[in-house]
N, C-alpha and C positions, 0 to 999 in steps of 0.2 A: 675570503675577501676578494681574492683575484676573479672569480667565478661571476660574481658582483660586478664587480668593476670592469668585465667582458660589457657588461649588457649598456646601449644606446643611452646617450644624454638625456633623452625624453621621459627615458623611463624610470632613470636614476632621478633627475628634477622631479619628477611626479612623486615619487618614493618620498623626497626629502620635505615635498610641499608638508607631508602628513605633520613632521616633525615641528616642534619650536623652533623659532631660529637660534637660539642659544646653542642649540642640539646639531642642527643643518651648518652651522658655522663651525663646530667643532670637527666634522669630518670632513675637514679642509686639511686638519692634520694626518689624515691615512695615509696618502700618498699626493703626487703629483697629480694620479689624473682625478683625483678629487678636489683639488686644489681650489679650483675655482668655480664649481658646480652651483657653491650657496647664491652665485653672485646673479645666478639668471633664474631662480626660486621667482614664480610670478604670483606667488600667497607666501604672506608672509605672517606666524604669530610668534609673537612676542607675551612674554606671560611672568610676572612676578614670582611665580614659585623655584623659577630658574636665581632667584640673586635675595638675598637675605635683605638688602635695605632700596629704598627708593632711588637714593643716587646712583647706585652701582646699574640697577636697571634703565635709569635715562640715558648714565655715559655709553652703555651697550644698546640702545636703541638708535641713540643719536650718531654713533662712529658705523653701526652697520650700516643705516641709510645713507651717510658720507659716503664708505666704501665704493657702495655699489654706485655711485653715479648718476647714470639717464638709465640703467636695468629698469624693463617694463614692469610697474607692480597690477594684478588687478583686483586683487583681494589683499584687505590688512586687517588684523585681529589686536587687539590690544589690552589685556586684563590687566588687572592690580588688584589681589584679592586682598589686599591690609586697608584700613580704616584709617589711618591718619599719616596724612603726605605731609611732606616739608614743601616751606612755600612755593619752592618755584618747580614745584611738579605740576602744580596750576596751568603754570604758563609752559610746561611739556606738551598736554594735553592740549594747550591752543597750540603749539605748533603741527600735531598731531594732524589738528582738524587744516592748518593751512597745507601739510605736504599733498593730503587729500585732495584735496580742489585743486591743485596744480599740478600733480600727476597724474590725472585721469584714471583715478581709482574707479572701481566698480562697485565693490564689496568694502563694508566696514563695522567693524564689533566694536566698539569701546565699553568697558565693563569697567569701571571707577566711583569710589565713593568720592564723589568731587560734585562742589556748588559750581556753575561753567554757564555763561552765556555763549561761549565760543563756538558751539553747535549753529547758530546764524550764519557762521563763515559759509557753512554745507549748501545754504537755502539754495544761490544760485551756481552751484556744481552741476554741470552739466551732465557726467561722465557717470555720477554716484547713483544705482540701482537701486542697491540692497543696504541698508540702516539699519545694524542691531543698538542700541544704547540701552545700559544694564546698569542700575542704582546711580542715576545723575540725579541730579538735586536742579532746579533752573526755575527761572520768574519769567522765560519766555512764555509772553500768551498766544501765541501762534506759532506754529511748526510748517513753515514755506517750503518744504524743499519742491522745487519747479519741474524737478525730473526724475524724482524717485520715485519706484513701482514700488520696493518691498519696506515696509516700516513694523520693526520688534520693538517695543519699548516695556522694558524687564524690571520689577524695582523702583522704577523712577517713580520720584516725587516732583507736582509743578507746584509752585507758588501763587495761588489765584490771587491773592491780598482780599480786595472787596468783592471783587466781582461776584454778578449773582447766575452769569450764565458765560460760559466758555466754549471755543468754536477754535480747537486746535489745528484741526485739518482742511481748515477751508482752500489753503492756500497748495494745499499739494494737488495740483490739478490733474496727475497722472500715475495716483496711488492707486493700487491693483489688489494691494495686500497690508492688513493692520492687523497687528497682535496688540494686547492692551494685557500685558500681564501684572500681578500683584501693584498695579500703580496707585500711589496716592495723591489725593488734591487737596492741600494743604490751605484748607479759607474755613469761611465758621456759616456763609448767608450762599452755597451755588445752590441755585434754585436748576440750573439747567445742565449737563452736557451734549454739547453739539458734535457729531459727526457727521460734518457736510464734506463727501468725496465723492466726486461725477465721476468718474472710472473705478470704484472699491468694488472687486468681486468674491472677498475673502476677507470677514471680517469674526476676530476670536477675541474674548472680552473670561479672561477668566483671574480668578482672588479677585476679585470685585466685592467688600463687604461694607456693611453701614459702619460698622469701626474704622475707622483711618482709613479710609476710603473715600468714599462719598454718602452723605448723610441719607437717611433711608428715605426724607420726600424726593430727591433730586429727579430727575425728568432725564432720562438718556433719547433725545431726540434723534432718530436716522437722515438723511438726506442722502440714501447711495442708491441709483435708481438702476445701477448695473448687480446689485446683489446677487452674489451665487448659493454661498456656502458664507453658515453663521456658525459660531461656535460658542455657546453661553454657561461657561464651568465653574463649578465651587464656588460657587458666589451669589450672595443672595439677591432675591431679586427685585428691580427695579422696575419704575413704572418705564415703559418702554412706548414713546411716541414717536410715528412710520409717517416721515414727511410726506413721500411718496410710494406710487408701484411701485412693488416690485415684482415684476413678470420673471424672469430672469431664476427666482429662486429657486434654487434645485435641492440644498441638503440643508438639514437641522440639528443642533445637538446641542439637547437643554442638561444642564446637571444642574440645577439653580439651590440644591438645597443640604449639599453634603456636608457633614461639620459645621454649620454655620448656628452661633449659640446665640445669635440675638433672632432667631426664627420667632416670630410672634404663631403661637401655639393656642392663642386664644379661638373661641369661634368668631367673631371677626375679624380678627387677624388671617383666619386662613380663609372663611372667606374673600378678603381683599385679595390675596395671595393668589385665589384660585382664578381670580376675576384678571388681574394681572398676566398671569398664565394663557388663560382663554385669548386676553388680548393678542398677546405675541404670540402666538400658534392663527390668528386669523390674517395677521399684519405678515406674515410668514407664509400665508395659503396657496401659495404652488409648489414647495417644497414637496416634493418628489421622495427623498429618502431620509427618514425620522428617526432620529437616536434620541431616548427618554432614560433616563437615572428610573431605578425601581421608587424611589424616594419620590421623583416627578410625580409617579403615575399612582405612586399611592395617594398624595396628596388633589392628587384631582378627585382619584375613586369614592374620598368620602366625599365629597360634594357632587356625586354626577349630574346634578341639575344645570351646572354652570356648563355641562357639555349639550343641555338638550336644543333640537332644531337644527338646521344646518351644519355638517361637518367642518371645523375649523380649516382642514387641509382637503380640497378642491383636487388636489394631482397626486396624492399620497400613493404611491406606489409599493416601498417600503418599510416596515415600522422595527426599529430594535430595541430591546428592553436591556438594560444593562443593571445587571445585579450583583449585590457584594457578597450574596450566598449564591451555593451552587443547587437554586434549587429548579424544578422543572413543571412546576406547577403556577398557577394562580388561583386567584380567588374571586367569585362571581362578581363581586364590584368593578373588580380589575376588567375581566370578562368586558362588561359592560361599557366601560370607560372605551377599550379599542374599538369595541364593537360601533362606539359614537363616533369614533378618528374615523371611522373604515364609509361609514354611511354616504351613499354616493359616490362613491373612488372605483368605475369601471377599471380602471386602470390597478386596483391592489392587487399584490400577487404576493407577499409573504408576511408574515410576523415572527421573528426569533426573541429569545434570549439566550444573553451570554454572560460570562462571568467577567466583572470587572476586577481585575488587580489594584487594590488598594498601595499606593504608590506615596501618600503623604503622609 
């Protein structure tokens, strides 16, 4: 410990950031010159599996941030992994979202099964980057935040009520980065999703399924005319309508068809499927480096009518096949199917396969 306790405050606060703070608080007890080290920790998480019940977790959230004062925070993490809070953890959580906005936070997680308007406090946060939000429940129909570049939303469920078309992002005018994972939209008639983002250069859209999701005619409209990199995983898929260019687009990567048990298997069913597919690989056509599911590219293979005449992808440089066997071969449909990506692309220079690790 003394060896430890030689080495510079900088490096000892960086060490401690890693830790919870329940953990960073406790080796306060070592000695004197640890004493006071948790107090200038500039990330702070806080996490429920430190404290058996909810209250014990808010008095230790609420005296640590007492404690420390004006100490600069710039990242804050916040988990609850239990399912039913007592009531006034509700209003923890909004206090939560106020120390944010008034401390000039940067970074923030909130991971809570909680119904919360309180997230609205954030819209005009100046200070606030980066926004992870993990299994929130909310009836906000619009997501303002004015100066947020990075947006995760994990689990969340929105409330649409009637609506027949939703446009949550219209209002973040300087979002750079959208993750849309497992979310659901909780209405019976969205005929539409909107993603209207003038700066979005990184947009990942994966558990997207016709089950508690969004219903299988809905319309995923784009409107990001800075598009770089698209991410479209485990999820089945949607008609995909491209408000605009996108010049810009440089990477692709479809999985649209793993695990998904409402797949219409029919011949028009994959028909449409296939035609849906073609769409978003055309709406997509400057993509530059191409990641397909074996599953993608079998499903195109039996139809490769729907690939003939012009090549979908215009700047296709790179093509990868991702597969759940380790195998090293194709078969001449497949053959055929790239051979159609590849047609016209001066620019190709490789085609691999690799093995995906099955992770769910």
């Amino acid at each position: 410990m003394d060896r430890l306790s030689s080495l510079p405050d900088e490096l000892l606060i960086h060490i401690l950031s890693f830790l919870d703070a329940s953990d960073a608080f406790n080796t306060s007890f070592l000695s004197k010159r640890w004493k006071h080290l948790w107090v200038k920790l500039p990330i702070l998480r806080f996490s429920s599996r430190s404290f058996p019940r909810d209250h014990l977790l808010v008095d230790f959230v609420q005296h640590f941030l007492l404690l420390r004062g004006d100490a600069i925070v710039t990242d804050l993490s916040f988990v609850n992994h239990r399912e039913n809070h007592m009531r006034s953890f509700y209003f923890f959580v909004e206090g939560i979202m106020n120390y944010v906005k008034h401390r000039g936070i940067q970074s923030l997680r909130i991971s809570a099964d909680i119904e919360t308007q309180a997230i609205s406090q954030l819209f005009d946060c100046q200070s606030l980057q980066s926004l992870k939000l993990e299994r929130i429940l909310t009836g906000l129909q619009a997501l303002d935040f004015i100066a947020l570049k990075k947006l995760d939303l994990v689990c969340c469920r929105f409330n649409c009520y009637d609506k027949k078309s939703l446009d949550l992002f219209k209002g973040c005018s300087n979002l750079q980065s959208l993750t849309l994972d497992s979310c659901q939209f909780i209405c019976g008639i969205l005929d539409k999703l909107e993603i209207s983002a003038p700066e979005l250069t990184d947009l990942n859209i994966l558990w997207m399924r016709h089950r508690g999701n969004l219903n299988g005619g809905c319309v995923i409209e784009l409107s990001t005319p800075k598009l770089k990199t698209f991410t479209y995983g485990y999820s089945d898929l949607y008609q995909f309508s491209i408000m605009v260019d996108l010049p810009l687009m440089h990477q692709l990567h479809v999985d649209a068809f793993r695990g998904c048990g409402c797949f219409d298997r029919s011949e028009v069913g994959s028909l449409n499927t296939a035609n849906q597919l073609v769409n978003l690989f055309k709406a997509m056509g400057n993509a530059k480096f191409v990641t397909l599911t074996a599953r993608t590219i079998g499903v195109l293979s039996a139809l490769p009518s729907q690939l003939d005449g012009p090549a979908p992808f215009s700047q296709l440089s790179t093509l990868k096949i991702l597969t759940r066997r380790r195998q090293t071969s194709i078969n001449s449909s497949q053959v055929k199917l790239i051979a159609n990506l590849m047609t016209g692309n001066l620019e190709f220079s490789a085609v691999s396969m690799e093995y995906q690790k099955v992770s769910v």
